[in-house]
C-alpha positions in Angstrom: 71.1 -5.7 -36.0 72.2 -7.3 -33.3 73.4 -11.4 -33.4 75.1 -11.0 -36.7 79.1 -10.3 -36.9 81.3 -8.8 -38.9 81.7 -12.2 -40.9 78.0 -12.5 -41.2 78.2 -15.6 -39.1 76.2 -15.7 -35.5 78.2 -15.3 -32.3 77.4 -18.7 -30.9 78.8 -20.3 -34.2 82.0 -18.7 -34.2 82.3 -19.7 -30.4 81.6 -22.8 -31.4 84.1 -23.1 -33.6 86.9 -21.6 -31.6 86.5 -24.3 -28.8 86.2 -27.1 -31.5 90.0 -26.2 -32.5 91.5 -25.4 -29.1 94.1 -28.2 -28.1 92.6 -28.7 -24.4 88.9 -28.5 -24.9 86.4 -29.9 -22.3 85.3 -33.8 -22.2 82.3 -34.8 -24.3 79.6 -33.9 -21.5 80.7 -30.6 -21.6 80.7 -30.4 -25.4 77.0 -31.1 -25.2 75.9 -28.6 -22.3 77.6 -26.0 -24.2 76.2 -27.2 -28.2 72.5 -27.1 -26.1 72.9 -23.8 -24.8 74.6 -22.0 -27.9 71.7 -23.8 -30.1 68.8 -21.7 -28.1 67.5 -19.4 -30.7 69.4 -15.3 -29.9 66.9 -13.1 -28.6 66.4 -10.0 -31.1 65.3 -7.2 -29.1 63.1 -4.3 -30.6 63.3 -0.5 -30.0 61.1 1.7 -29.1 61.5 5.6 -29.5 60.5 8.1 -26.4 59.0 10.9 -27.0 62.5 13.0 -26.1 64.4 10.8 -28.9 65.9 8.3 -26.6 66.3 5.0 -27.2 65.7 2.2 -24.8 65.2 -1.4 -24.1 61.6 -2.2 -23.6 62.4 -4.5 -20.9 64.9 -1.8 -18.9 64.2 -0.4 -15.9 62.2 2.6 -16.1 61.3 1.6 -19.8 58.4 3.7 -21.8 55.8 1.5 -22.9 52.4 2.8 -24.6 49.6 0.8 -22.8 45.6 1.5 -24.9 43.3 3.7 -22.5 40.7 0.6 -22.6 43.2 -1.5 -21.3 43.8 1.2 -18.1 39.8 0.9 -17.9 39.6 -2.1 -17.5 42.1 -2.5 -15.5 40.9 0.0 -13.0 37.4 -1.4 -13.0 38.7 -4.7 -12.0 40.6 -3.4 -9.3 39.6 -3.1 -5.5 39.7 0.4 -5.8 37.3 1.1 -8.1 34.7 -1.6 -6.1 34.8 0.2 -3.2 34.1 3.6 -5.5 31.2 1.8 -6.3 29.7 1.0 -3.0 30.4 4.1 -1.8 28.4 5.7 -4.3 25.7 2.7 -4.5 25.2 3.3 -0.1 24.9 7.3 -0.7 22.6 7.5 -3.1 19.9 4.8 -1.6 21.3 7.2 1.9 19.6 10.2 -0.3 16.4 8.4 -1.6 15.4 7.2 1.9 16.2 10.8 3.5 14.3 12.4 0.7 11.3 9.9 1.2 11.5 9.9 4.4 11.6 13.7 5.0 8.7 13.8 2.3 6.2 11.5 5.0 7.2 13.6 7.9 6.1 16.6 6.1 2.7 15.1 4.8 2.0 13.9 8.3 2.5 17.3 9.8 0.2 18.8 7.7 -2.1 16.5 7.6 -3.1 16.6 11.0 -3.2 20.7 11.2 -5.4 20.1 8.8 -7.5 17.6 10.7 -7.0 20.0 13.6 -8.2 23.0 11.7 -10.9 21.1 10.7 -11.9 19.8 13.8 -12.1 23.1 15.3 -14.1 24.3 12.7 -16.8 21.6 13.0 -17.0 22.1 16.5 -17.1 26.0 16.3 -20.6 24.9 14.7 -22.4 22.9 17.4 -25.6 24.2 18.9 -29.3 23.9 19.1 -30.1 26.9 16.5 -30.4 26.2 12.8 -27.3 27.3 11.0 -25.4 26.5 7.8 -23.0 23.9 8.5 -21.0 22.9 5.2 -18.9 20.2 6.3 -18.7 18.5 2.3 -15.6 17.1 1.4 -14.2 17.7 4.7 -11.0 15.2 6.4 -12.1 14.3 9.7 -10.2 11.2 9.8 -10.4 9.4 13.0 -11.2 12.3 14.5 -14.1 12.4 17.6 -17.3 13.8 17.1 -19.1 12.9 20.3 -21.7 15.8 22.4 -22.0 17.8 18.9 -25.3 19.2 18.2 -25.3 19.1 13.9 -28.6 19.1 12.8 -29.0 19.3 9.0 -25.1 19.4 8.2 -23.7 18.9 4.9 -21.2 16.0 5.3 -21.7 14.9 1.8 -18.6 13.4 0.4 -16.5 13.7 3.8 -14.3 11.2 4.7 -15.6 10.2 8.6 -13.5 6.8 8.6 -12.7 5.6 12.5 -14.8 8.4 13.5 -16.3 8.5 16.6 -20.1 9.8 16.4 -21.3 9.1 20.3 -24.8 11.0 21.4 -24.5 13.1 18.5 -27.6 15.3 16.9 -27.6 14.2 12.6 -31.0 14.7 12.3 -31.6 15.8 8.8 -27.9 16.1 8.2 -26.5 15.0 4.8 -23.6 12.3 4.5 -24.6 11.4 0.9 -21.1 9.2 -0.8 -19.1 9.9 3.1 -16.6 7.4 4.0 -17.4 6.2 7.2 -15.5 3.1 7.4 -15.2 1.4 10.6 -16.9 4.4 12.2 -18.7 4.4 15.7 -22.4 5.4 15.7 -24.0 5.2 19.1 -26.7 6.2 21.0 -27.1 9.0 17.9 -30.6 11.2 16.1 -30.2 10.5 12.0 -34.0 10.3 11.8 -34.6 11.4 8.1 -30.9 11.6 7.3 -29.3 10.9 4.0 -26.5 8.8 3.9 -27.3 7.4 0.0 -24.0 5.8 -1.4 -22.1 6.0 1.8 -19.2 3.7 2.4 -20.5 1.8 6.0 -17.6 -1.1 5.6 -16.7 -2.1 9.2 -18.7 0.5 10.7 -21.0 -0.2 14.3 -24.1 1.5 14.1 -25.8 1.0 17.9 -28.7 2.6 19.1 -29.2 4.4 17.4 -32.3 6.2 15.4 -32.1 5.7 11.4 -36.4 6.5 11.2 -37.3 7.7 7.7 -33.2 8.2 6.3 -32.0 7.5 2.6 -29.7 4.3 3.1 -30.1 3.8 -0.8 -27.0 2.0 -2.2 -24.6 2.2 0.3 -21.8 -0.1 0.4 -20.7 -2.6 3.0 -17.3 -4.3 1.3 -16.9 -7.2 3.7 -14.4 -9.7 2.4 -15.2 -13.2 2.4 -14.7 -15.4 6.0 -13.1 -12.0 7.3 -15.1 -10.1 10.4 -13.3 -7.3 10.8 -14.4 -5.1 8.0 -18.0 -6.5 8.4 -20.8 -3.7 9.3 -22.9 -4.3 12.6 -26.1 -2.9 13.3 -27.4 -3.3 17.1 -30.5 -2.2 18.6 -30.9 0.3 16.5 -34.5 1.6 14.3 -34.6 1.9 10.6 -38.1 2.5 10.4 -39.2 3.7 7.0 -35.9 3.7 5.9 -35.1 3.1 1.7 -32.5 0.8 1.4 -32.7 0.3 -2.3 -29.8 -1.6 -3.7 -27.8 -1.4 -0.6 -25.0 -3.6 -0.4 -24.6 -5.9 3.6 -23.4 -8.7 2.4 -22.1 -10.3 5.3 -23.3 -7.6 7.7 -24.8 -8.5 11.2 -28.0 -6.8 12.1 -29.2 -7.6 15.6 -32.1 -6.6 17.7 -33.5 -3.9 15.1 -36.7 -2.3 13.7 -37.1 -1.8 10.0 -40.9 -1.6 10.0 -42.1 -0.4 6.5 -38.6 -0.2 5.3 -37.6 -0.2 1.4 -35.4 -2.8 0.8 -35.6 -3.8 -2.7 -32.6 -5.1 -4.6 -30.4 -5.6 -1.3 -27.7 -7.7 -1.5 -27.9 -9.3 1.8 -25.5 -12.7 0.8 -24.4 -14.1 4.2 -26.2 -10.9 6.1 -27.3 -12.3 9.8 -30.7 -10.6 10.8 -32.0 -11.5 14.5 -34.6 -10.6 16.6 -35.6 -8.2 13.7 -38.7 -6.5 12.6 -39.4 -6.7 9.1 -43.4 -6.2 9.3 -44.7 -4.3 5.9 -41.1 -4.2 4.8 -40.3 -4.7 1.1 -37.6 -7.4 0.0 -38.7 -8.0 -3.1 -35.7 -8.6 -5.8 -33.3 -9.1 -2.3 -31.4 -12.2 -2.0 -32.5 -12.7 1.4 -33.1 -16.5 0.5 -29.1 -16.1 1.1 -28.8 -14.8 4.5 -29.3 -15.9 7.9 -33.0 -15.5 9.3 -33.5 -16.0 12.7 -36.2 -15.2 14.8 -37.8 -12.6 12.1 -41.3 -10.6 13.0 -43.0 -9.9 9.8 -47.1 -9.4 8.7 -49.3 -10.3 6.0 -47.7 -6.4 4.6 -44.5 -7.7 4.4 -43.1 -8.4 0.6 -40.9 -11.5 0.2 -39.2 -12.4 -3.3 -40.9 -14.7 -5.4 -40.4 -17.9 -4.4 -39.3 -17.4 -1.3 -40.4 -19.2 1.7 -39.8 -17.3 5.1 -39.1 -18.8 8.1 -41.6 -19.1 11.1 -42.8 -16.0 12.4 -41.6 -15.6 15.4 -44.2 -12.7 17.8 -41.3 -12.0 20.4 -39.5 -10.2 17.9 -41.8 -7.8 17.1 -41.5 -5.4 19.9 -39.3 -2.3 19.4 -35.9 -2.8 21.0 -36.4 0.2 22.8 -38.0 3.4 23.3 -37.1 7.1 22.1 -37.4 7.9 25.7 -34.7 6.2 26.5 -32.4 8.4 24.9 -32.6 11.0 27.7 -28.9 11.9 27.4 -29.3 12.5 23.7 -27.4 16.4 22.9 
């Protein structure tokens, strides 16, 4: 091994000792630089063996060392290398799930609206005085415009007719039973004896039109509360004989409007406005009309209140028609 002589005494003692016994040695100060410096402990170096056989000092240039894989890992995962790996692969693959999702809402638009044009065309293939089948059920006319059809008796049960515009239309007798017509225009429009049980009329604008006789049982009007955007408007309109069992207008505004022997039992009218309205031998009993806003209401010794429920004054002026079925002279 290296540090050990032939005398099996260490180098730096036998050095030692040859300067202690030569005539001229240094002065004391040098005696004690060189006892310090030979008293450091000798360095025993270890070998390793290559794999060709040779042997080298581990700390020589171009030395083999054996290093564990985990430690190269690790290494490499801590390196600036493998961080920019990782945000190259992070920025591709959210590049991929936007492209993908993106490319997935082009494609649904597109065919969404042929569809809404196919359909569109089909409803409109349909229009006309003469009595003909018309099944519309189920049918996406999404914000699509109706106006100057002639659809008596159609079957637009279960359609979805939201932001539709239905301008001097003919839907008399027609069937809209469970249709979404949210936020849909009705005006100047024939639904007399029209069925439109369990339709969806949140937001929609029903003016002036003629509701005489329909099925308005249960529909639903989902105003939310202090919010009049999604709240459903009725103006000048005639609901004559209508049933409108269980309907839900909560916060609904009903101006100007005739609903002369009408079937209102069970409405929830919390927060409904009703002016200038008609209510004479109408039926609100089980309603809580004691919530909403009454105001200048014509009503007759026919007319069924909830039990104790006091109505306002009667007010005469209200009880004429809003206007006459004459009137709608431009009516398809």
């Amino acid at each position: 091994m290296v540090g050990i002589n032939a005398n099996g005494a260490r180098p730096s003692e036998t050095l030692l000792s040859q300067w202690m016994a030569a005539p001229n040695r240094p002065d004391r100060y040098s005696e004690l630089v060189i006892r310090r410096t030979l008293a450091k402990p000798t360095r025993t170096a270890r070998w390793h063996l290559k794999p060709s056989g040779v042997q080298e000092r581990p700390d020589a240039p171009g030395a083999w060392r054996s290093e564990p894989a985990r430690d190269v890992v690790s290494r490499w995962l801590r390196s600036r290398a493998a961080r920019d790996t990782f945000i190259a692969a992070t920025t591709a693959l959210f590049t991929g799930v936007v492209l993908l999702v993106g490319q997935s809402l082009v494609d649904d638009h597109r065919q969404q609206g042929t569809e809404l044009v196919e359909n569109l065309r089909f409803v409109r293939e349909r229009s006309s005085e003469q009595a003909q089948v018309r099944p519309f059920s189920d049918m996406n006319l999404q914000d699509q415009t109706l106006s100057g059809l002639s659809l008596d008796r159609a079957d637009f049960s279960g359609a979805d007719l939201a932001g539709t515009r239905l301008l001097k239309m003919g839907l008399s007798q027609a069937v809209l039973e469970g249709a979404n017509l949210r936020s849909a225009r009705v005006g100047d429009t024939r639904l007399v004896d029209s069925n439109l049980s369990g339709a969806d009329l949140t937001g929609a604008i029903i003016l002036r039109s003629d509701l005489t006789g329909a099925n308005l049982d249960q529909v639903r009007s989902q105003a939310w509360f202090g919010g009049n955007t999604n709240n459903t408007t009725i103006n000048r309109s005639i609901l004559a004989g209508v049933s409108m069992s269980d309907a839900e207008l909560s916060r609904a505004t009903v101006y100007g409007t005739d609903f002369r022997r009408s079937n209102l039992r069970g409405a929830d009218l919390f927060w409904t406005t009703l002016r200038f309205v008609n209510l004479s031998g109408a039926d609100l009993s089980g309603s809580n009309v004691d919530t909403a806003l009454l105001e200048n209401i014509c009503y007759d010794a026919s007319t069924i209140w909830p039990e104790n429920f006091n109505p306002p004054p009667n007010d005469p002026a209200a009880c004429g028609v809003p206007f006459s079925l004459d009137r709608m002279s431009d009516r398809p």
